[in-house]
C-alpha positions in Angstrom: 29.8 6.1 -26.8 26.8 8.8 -27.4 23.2 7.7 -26.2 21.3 6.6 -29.0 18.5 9.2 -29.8 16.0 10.3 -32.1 12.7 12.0 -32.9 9.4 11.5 -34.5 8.2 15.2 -35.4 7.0 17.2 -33.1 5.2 14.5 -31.4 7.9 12.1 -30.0 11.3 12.4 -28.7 13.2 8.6 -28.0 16.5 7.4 -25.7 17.8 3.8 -26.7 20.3 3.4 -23.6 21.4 -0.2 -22.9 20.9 -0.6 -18.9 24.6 -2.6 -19.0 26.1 0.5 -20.1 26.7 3.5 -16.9 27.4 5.9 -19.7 24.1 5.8 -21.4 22.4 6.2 -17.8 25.2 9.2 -17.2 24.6 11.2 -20.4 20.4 10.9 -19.9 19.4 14.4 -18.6 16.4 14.4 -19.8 15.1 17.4 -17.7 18.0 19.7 -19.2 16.7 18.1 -22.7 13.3 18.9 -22.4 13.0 22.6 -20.6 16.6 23.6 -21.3 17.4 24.2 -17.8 19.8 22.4 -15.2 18.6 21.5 -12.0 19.8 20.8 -8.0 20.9 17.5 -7.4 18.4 17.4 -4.5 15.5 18.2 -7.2 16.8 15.6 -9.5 17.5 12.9 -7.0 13.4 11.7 -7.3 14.1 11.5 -11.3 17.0 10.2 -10.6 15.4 7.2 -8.7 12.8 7.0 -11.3 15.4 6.3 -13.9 17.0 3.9 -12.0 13.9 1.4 -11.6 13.4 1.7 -15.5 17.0 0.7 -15.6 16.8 -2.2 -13.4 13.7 -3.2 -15.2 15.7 -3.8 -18.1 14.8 -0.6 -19.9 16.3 -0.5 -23.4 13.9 2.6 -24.7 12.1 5.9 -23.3 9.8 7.3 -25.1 9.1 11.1 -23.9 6.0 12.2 -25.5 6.0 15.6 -25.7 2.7 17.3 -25.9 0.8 15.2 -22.9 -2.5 17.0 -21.5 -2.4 15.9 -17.6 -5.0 15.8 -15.5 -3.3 16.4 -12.4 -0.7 19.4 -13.8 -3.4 20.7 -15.8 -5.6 21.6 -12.4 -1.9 22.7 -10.8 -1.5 25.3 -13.7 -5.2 26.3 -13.2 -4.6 26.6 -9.5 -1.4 28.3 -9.0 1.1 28.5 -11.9 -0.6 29.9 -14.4 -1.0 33.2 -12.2 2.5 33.4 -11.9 4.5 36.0 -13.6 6.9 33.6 -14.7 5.6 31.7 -18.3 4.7 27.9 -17.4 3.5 25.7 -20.5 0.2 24.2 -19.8 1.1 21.0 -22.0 4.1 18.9 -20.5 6.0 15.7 -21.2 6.0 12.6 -20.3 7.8 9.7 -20.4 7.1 6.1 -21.5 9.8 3.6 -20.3 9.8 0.1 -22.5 12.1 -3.2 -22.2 12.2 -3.5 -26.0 14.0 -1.8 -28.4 11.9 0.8 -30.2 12.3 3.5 -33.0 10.8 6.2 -34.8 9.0 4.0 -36.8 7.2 2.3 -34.2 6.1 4.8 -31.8 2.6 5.0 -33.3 2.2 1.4 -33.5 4.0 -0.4 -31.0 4.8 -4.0 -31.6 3.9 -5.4 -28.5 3.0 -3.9 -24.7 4.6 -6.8 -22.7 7.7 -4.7 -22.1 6.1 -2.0 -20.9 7.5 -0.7 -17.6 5.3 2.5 -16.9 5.2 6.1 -17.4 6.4 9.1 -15.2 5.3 12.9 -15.9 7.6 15.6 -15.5 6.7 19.0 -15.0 8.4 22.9 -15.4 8.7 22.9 -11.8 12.4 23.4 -10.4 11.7 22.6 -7.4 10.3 19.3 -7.9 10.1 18.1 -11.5 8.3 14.5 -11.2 4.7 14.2 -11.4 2.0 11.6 -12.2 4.4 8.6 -12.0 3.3 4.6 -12.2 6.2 2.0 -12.4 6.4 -1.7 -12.2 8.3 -3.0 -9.5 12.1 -3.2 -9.8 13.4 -7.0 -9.4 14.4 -6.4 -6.2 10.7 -5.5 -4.7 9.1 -8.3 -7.0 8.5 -10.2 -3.9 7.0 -7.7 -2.1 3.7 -7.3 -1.4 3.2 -3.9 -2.6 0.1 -1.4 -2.9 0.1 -1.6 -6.5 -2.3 0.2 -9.2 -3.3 -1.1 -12.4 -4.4 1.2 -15.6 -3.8 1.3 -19.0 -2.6 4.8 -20.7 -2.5 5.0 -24.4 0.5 6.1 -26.2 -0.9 7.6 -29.8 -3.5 4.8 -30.1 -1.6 1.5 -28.2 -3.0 1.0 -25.0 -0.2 -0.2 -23.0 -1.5 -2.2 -19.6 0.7 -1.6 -16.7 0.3 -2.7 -13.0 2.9 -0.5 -10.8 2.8 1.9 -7.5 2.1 5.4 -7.6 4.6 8.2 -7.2 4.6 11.6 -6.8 7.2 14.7 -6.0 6.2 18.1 -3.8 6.8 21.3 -6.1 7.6 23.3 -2.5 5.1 26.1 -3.3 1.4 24.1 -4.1 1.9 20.3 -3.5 4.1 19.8 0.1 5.1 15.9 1.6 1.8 16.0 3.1 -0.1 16.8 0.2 1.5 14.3 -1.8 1.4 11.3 0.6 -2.5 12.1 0.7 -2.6 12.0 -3.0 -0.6 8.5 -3.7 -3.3 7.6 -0.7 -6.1 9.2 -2.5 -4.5 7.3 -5.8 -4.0 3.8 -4.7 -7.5 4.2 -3.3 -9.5 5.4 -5.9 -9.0 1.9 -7.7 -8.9 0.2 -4.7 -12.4 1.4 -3.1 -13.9 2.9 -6.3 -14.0 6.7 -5.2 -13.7 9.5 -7.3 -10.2 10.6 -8.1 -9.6 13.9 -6.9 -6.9 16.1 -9.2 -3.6 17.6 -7.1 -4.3 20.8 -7.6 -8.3 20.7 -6.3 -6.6 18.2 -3.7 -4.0 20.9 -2.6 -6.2 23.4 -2.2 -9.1 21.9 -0.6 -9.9 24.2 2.5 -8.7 22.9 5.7 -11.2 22.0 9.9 -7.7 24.5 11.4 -6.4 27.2 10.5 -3.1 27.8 10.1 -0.7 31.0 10.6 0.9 31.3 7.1 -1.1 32.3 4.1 -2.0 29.8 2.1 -0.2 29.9 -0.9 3.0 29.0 -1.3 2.1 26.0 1.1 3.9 25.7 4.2 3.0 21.9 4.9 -0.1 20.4 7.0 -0.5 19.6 10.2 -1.5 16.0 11.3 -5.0 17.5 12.2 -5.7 19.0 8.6 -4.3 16.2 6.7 -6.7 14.3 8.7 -9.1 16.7 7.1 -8.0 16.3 3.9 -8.1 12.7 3.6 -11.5 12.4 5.2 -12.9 15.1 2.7 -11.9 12.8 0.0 -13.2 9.9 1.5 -10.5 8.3 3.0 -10.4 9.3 7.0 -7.6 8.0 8.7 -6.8 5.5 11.2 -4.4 6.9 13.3 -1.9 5.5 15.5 1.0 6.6 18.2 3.9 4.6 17.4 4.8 5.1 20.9 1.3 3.6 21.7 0.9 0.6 19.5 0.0 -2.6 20.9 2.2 -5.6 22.2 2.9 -8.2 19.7 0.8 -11.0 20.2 2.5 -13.8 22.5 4.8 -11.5 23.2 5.5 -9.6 27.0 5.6 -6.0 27.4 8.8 -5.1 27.7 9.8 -3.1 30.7 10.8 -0.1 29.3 10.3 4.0 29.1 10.5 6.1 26.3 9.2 9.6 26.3 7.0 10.1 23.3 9.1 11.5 20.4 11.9 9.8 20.9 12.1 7.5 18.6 13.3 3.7 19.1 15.4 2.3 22.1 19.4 2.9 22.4 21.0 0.8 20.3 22.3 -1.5 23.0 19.2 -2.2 23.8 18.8 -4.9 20.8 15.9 -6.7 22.1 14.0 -3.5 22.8 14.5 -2.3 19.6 13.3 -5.5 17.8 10.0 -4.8 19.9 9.9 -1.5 18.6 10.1 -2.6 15.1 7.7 -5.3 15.5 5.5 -3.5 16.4 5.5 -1.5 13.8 5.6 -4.0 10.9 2.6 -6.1 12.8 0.5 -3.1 12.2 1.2 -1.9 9.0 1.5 -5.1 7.2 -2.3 -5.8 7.7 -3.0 -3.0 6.2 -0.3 -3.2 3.3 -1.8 -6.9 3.1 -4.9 -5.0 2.3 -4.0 -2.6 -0.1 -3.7 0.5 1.6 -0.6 2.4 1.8 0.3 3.6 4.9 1.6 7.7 5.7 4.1 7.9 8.1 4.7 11.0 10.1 8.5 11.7 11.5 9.9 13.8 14.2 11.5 15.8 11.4 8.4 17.6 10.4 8.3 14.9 6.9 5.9 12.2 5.7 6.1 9.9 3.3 4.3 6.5 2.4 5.2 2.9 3.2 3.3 1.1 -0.1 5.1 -2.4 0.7 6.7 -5.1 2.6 8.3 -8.4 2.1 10.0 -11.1 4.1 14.0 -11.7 3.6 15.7 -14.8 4.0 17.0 -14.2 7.4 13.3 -13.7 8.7 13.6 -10.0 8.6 10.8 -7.5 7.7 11.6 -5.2 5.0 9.4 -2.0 4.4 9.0 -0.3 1.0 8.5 3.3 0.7 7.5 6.4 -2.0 9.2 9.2 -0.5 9.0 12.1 -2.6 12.2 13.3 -1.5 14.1 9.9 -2.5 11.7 8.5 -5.1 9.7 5.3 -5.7 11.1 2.1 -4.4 13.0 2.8 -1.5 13.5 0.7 1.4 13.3 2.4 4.9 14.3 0.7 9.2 12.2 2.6 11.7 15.0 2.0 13.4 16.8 4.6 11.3 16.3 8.0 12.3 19.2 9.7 10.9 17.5 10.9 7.5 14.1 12.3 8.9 14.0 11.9 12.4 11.7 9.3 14.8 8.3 7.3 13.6 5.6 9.5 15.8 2.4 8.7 13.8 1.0 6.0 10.8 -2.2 7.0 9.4 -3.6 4.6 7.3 -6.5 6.4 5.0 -9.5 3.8 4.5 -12.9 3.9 3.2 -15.4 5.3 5.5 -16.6 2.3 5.8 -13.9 0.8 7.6 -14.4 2.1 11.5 -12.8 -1.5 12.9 -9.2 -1.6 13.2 -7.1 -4.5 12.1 -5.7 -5.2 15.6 -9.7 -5.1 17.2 -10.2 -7.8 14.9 -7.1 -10.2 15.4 -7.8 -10.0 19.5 -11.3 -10.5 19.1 -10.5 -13.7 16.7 -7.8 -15.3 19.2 -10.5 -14.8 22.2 -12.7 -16.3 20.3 -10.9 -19.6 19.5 -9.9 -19.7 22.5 -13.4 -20.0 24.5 -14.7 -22.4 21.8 -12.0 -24.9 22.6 -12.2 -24.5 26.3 -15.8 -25.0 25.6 -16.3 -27.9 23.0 -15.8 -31.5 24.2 -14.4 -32.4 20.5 -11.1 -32.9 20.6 -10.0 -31.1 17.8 -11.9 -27.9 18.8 -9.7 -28.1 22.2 -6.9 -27.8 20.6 -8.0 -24.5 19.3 -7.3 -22.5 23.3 -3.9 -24.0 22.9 -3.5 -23.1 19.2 -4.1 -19.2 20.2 -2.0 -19.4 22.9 1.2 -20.9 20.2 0.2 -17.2 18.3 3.3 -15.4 19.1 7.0 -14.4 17.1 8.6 -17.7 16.9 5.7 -20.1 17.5 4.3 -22.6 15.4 1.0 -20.6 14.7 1.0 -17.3 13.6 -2.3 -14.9 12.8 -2.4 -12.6 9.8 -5.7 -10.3 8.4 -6.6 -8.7 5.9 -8.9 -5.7 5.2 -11.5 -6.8 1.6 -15.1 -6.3 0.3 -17.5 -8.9 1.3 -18.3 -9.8 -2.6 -15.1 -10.3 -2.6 -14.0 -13.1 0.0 -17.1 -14.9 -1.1 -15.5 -15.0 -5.5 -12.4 -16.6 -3.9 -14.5 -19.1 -1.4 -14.5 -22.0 -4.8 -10.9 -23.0 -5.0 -9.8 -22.7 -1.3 -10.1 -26.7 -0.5 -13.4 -25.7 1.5 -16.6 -28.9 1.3 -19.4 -27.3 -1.4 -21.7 -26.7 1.6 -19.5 -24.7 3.3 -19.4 -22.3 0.1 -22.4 -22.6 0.0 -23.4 -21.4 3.0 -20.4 -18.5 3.3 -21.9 -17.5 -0.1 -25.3 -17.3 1.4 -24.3 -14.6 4.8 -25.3 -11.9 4.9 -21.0 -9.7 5.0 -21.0 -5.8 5.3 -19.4 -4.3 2.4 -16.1 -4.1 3.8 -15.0 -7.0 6.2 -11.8 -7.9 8.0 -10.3 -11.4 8.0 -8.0 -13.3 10.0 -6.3 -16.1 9.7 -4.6 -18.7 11.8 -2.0 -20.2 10.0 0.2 -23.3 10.7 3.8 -22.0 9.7 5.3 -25.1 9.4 2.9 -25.6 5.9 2.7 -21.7 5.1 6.7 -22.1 4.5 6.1 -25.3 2.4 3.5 -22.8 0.1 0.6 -25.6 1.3 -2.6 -25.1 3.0 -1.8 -23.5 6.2 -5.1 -21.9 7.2 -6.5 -24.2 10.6 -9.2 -21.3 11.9 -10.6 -18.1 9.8 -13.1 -15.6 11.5 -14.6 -12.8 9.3 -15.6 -9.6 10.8 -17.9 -6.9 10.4 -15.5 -3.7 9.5 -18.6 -1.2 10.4 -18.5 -2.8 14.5 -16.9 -0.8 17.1 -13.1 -2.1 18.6 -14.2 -3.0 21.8 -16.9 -5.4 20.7 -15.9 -6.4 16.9 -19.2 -8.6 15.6 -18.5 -11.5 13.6 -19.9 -12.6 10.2 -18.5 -16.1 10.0 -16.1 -18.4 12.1 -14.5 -21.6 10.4 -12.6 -24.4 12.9 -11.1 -27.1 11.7 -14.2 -29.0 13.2 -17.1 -26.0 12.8 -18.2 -23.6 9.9 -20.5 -20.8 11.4 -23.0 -18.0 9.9 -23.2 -16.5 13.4 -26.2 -14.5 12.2 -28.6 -17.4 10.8 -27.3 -19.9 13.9 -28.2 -17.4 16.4 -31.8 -16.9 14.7 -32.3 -20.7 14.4 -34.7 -22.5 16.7 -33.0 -25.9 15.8 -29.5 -25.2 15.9 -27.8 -27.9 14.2 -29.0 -29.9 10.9 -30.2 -28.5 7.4 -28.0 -26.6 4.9 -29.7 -23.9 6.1 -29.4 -24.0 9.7 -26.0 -21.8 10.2 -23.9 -24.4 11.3 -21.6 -27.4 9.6 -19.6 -29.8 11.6 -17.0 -32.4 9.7 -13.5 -32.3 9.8 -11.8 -29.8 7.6 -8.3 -29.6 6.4 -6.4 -26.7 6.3 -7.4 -24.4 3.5 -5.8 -22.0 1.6 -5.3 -18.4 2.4 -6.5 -15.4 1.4 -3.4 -13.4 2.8 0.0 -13.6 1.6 1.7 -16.8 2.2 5.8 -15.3 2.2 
């Protein structure tokens, strides 16, 4: 049976496949229909991927619309392909990917936006044809916690709301892995931190802190020290971390191993080392996932590509969700697996400028903490707090999560978190940085139940230094604390203004993911 298909003028060109039927999905070359050229199956497989997320999302009609002025390819043909002998249009298409079941006659008034599913911009590029690209999760990421955008393009006059992850594909001559996991950095950011959005091409040819040996142009790739320049020229420098460095997991002993940097993870009959080694990994990243910033990984095979997600399976498993721009959007990725791209050696996670404490500063500094105001406080319930530290750890019965927001923002979501009024009150009150770090102390037991699971919260100054991360507010099942008015305070208990509660709280909800 043919694929369904018609036009609307010069304007509009529409699929109707049926995501049941593999022929539909087969016959949709939509490149070869648009520039009249046939591409490598290793060019197409990001399109390919791209495709195949509409389809899972139940995508009944694609509407390419033809003529489409984008901001991004526009300053790549100003940069580069417009001075190229070969004629590139400056206009290009792209596509509009719907649940429902539109025609002709509704392109320029369409019935409803509810079953939109995103957009994806291709370009004249045979090398790499995808461009601008926001989708909504597949079904089998809708779980996930993902670093998702939201924004709402119009498609001749019907703004169509869409909340996705952004994706983009290297053209192998301006825009190179590291350029592009920069950009879906740069992307995600600009809505998450409110910075300017910076256009690929500008982006791709921003001068780089080191110099390298080939000309500039076509681009050979950056090194980890001038993508670190990139990112911090656009506002986002980069925590960096060795994966052969990171941390211990809380609760968890060092195991007694060597591995020479590079290598990658343990030999495979080494299970329980290897488990470490992806711990490790996903105790780090998920923070900052949790947060909403994606995170670049570097490999051992001179690629890079960004993990926008995770999620918890069934069996207790961590699963990581990636934009490569080699595979396409929505892919799930094992550090374990080295046989595509080589080892883990780096994550960088771009944040606002801001943001100088990391994640991991923050969650020690919190269990120290709790622990020395148990050993220290005669109240029962605040003893248990050294011992509740101590449960932190992979199969315990407390676990400890944080989570990178704005200040304004923890206090908008203090109301309905089963907190006492004068505890709001007085967390609305403090005096946060812009940007703060939180961590929890969840009971697991409840978390799993989806009740309140929160037993101790400490908030954090992100601007304070990793060896001595300064606390804005600490909250105990027995205490609530504005360290900063109860350190100022002659009389240090009494008043709603003195710094200081003490009652008995119940757990309370969570500002982190609960899965």
């Amino acid at each position: 049976m043919a694929l369904p298909t018609w036009q609307c003028g010069e304007a509009a060109l529409g699929f109707n496949p049926d995501p049941a039927d593999d022929a539909h999905w087969h016959a949709l070359d939509v490149y070869a229909a648009l520039f009249d050229k046939r591409l490598t199956a290793e060019a197409l497989r990001p399109l390919d991927r791209v495709l195949a997320v509409a389809r899972a999302g139940g995508c009944r009609t694609i509407v390419v619309e033809r003529n489409y002025i984008d901001l991004d390819y526009r300053s790549e043909y100003s940069a580069f392909w417009s001075r190229l002998f070969a004629d590139k249009p400056s206009l290009v298409p792209r596509l509009h990917f719907f649940a429902s079941e539109l025609g002709a006659a509704d392109v320029h008034r369409i019935p409803t936006s509810d079953s939109y599913l995103g957009y994806s911009v291709l370009r004249p590029t045979e090398m790499g044809p995808v461009g601008r690209t926001l989708l909504v999760p597949p079904p089998e990421a809708q779980s996930a916690i993902l670093t998702t955008v939201t924004e709402e393009p119009s498609l001749f006059g019907t703004a169509l709301p869409v909340t996705g992850v952004p994706f983009y594909q290297q053209d192998g001559q301006l825009m190179r892995c590291a350029h592009v996991v920069a950009w879906i950095a740069h992307y995600a950011a600009a809505s998450f931190a409110s910075i300017p959005r910076v256009p690929t091409g500008q982006l791709a040819l921003m001068p780089q802190a080191a110099s390298s040996r080939y000309r500039p142009l076509p681009a050979s790739g950056l090194t980890m020290e001038q993508l670190q320049h990139l990112l911090t020229s656009v506002g986002l420098p980069a925590l960096l971390y060795e994966v052969n460095d990171l941390a211990p997991v809380p609760g968890r002993h060092r195991h007694r191993y060597t591995r020479l940097r590079g290598i990658g993870p343990p030999h495979r009959l080494r299970q329980t080392a290897r488990n470490d080694y992806r711990d490790r990994i996903t105790r780090v990243v998920c923070k900052y996932l949790n947060s909403g910033l994606p995170v670049i990984v570097l490999t051992s095979g001179q690629h890079a590509f960004t993990l926008v997600g995770w999620e918890r399976r069934e069996d207790g498993e961590i699963r990581l969700w990636a934009c490569d721009d080699q595979l396409g959007p929505f892919k799930t990725v094992d550090p374990l697996d080295i046989s595509r791209c080589g080892a883990w050696e780096s994550l960088m996670v771009p944040a606002p400028e801001k943001v100088l404490l990391a994640g991991e500063a923050a969650e020690r500094r919190a269990l120290d903490l709790l622990a020395a105001a148990g050993l220290m406080s005669s109240n029962a319930k605040e003893r248990r707090m050294a011992s509740l530290s101590r449960e932190v750890r992979p199969t315990g019965p407390t676990s400890v999560r944080a989570r990178l927001m704005e200040g304004t923002a923890y206090k908008a979501q203090l109301d309905d978190r089963g907190l006492p009024d004068d505890v709001v009150r007085m967390f609305r009150l403090a005096d946060l940085s812009h940007w703060v770090w939180t961590v929890e102390v969840h009971d697991r037991q409840r978390r799993d139940r989806g009740e309140h699971c929160v037993k101790a919260e400490i908030v954090f100054d992100s601007t304070s230094h990793d060896d001595d991360p300064s606390a804005h507010l600490l909250l105990t099942p027995t205490h609530a604390l504005d360290v900063a008015v109860y350190q100022r305070q002659e009389v240090r208990v009494g008043g709603p203004d003195s710094g200081l509660a003490e009652q008995a709280f119940d757990p309370w909800r969570s500002l982190i993911s609960t899965t």
